[in-house]
VMD Tcl script that builds the backbone (N, CA, C; Angstrom):
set m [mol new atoms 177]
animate dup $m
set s [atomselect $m all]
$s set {name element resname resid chain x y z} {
  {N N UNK 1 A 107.649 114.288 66.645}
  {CA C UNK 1 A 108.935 114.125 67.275}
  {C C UNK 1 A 109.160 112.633 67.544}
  {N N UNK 2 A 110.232 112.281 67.458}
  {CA C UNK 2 A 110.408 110.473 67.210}
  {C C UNK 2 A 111.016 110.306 68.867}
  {N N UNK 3 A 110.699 109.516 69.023}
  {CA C UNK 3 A 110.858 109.298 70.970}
  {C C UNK 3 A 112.198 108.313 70.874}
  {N N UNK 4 A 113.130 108.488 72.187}
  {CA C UNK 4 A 114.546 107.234 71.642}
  {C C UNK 4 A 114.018 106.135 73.059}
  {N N UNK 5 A 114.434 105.147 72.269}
  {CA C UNK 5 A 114.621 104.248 72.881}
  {C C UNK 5 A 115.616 103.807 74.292}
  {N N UNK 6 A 115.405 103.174 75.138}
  {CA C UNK 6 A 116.036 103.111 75.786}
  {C C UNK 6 A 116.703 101.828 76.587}
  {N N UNK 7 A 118.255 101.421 76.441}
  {CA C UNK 7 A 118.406 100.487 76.570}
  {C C UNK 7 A 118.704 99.879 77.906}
  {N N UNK 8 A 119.385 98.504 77.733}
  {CA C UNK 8 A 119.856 98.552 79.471}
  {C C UNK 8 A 121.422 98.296 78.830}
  {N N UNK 9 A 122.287 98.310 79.143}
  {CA C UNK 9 A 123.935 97.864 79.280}
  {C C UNK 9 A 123.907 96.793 80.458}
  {N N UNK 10 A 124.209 95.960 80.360}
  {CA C UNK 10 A 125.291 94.754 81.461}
  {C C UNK 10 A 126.393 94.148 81.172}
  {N N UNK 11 A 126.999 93.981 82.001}
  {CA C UNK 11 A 128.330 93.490 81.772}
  {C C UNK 11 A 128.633 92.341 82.539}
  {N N UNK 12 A 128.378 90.964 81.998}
  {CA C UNK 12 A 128.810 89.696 82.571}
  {C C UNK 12 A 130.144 89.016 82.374}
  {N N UNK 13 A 131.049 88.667 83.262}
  {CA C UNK 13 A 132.075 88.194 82.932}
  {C C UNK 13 A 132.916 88.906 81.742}
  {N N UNK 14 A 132.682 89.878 82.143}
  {CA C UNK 14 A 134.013 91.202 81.201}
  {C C UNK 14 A 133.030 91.457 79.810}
  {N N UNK 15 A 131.929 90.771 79.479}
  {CA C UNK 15 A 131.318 90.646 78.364}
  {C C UNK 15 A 130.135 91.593 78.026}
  {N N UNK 16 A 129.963 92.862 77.810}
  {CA C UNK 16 A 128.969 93.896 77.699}
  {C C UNK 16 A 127.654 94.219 76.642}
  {N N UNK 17 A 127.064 93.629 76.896}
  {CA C UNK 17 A 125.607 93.109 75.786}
  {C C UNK 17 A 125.112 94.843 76.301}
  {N N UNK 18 A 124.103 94.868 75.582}
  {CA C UNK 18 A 123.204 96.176 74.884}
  {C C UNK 18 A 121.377 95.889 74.362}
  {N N UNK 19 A 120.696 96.159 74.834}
  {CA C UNK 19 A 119.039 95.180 74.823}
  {C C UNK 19 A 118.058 95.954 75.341}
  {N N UNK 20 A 117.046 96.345 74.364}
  {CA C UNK 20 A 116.108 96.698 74.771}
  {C C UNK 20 A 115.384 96.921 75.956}
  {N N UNK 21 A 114.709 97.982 76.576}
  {CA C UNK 21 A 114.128 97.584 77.506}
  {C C UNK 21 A 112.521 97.621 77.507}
  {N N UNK 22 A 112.296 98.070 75.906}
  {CA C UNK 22 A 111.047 98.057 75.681}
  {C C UNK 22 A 110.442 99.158 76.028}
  {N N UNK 23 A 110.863 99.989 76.266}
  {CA C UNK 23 A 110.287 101.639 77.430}
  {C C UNK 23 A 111.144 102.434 75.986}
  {N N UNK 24 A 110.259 103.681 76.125}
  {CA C UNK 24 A 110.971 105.054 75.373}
  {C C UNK 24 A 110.664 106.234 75.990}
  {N N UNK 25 A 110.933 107.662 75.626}
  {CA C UNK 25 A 110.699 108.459 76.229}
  {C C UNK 25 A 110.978 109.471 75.237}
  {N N UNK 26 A 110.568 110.823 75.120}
  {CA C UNK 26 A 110.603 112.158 74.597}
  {C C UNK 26 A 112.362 112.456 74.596}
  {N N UNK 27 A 112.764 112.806 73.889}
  {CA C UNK 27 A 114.111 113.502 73.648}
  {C C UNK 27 A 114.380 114.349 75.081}
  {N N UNK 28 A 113.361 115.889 75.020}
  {CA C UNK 28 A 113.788 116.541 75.805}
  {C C UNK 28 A 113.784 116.220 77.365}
  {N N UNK 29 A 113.001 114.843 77.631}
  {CA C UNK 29 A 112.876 114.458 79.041}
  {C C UNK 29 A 113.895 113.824 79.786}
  {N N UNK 30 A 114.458 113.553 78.675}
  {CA C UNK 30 A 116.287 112.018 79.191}
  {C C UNK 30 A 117.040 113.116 79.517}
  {N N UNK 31 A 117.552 112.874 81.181}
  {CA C UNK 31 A 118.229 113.199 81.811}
  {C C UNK 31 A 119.630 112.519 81.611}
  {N N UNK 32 A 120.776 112.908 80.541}
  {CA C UNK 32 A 121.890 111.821 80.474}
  {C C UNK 32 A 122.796 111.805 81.382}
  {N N UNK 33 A 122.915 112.953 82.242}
  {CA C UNK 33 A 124.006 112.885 83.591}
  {C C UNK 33 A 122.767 111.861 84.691}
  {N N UNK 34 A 122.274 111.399 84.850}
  {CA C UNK 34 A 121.638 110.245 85.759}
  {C C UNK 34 A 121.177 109.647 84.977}
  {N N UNK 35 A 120.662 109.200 83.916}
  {CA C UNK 35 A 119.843 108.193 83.246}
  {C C UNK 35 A 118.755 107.959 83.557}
  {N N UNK 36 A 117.918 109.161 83.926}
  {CA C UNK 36 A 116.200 109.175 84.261}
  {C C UNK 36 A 115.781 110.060 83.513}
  {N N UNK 37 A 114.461 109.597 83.690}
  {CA C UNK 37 A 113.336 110.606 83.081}
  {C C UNK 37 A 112.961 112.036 83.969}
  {N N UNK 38 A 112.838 113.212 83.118}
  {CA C UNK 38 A 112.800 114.471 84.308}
  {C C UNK 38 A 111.358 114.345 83.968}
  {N N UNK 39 A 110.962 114.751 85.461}
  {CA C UNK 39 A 109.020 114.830 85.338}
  {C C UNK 39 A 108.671 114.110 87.087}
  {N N UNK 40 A 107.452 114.935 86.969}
  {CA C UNK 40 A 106.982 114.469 88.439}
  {C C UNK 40 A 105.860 113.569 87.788}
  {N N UNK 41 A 105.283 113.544 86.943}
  {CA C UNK 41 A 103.948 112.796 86.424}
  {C C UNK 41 A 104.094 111.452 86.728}
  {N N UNK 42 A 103.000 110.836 86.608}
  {CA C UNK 42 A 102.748 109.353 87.196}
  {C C UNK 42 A 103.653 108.269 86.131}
  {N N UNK 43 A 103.822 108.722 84.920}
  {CA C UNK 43 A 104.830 108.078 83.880}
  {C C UNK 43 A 105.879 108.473 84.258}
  {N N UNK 44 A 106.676 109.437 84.298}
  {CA C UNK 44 A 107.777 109.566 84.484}
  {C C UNK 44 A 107.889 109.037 85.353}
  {N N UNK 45 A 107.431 108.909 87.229}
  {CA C UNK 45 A 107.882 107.805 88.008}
  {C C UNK 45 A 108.149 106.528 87.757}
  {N N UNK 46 A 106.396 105.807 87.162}
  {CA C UNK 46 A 106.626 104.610 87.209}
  {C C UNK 46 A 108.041 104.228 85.652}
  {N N UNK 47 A 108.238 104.747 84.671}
  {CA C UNK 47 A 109.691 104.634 84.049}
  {C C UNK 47 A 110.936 104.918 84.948}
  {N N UNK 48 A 110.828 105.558 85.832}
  {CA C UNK 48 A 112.307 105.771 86.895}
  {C C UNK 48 A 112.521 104.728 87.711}
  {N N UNK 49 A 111.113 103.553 87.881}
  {CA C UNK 49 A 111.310 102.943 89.061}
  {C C UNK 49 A 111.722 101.729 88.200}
  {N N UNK 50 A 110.611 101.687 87.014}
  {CA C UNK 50 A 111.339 100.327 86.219}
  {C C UNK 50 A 112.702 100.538 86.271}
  {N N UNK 51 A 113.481 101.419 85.782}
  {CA C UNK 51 A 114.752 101.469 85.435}
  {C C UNK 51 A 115.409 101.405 86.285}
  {N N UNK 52 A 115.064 101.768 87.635}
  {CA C UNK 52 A 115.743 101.140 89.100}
  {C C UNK 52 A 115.972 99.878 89.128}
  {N N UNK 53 A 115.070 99.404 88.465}
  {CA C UNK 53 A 114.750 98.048 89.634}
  {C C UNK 53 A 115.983 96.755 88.739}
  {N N UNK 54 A 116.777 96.049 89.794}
  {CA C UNK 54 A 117.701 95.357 88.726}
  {C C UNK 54 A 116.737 94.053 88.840}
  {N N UNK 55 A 117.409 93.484 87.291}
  {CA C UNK 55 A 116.630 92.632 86.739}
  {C C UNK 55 A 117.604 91.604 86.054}
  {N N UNK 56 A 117.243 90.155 85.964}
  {CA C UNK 56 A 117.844 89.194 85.727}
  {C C UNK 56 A 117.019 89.044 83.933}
  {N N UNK 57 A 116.680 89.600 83.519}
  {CA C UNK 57 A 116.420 89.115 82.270}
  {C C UNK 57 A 117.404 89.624 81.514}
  {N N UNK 58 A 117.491 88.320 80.245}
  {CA C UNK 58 A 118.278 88.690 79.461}
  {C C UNK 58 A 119.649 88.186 79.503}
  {N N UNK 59 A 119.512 87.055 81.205}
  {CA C UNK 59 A 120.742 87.008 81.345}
  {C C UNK 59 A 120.435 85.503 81.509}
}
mol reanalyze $m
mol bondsrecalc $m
mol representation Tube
mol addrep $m
């Protein structure tokens, strides 16, 4: 099963870039009405928290 990638979206000054975040995950685990991973396991957290956390890279 091929795992998708997962990106970040930002939008600076009306301008909306699209970029890796280097993280993937299982098809059936992406939650697309919130944009998390479903799972109590120690991966699925620590991927929910990366994806929390805002970040200046890239910018």
């Amino acid at each position: 099963m091929a795992l998708l990638t997962i990106y970040m979206r930002i939008t600076v000054d009306g301008k909306r870039s699209k970029i890796t975040t280097g993280r993937s995950c299982e098809p059936e685990k992406w939650i697309v009405a919130t944009d998390w991973i479903n799972g109590k396991r120690k991966d699925a957290k620590s991927l929910n928290a990366y994806l929390n956390q805002p970040t200046n890279e890239g910018l």
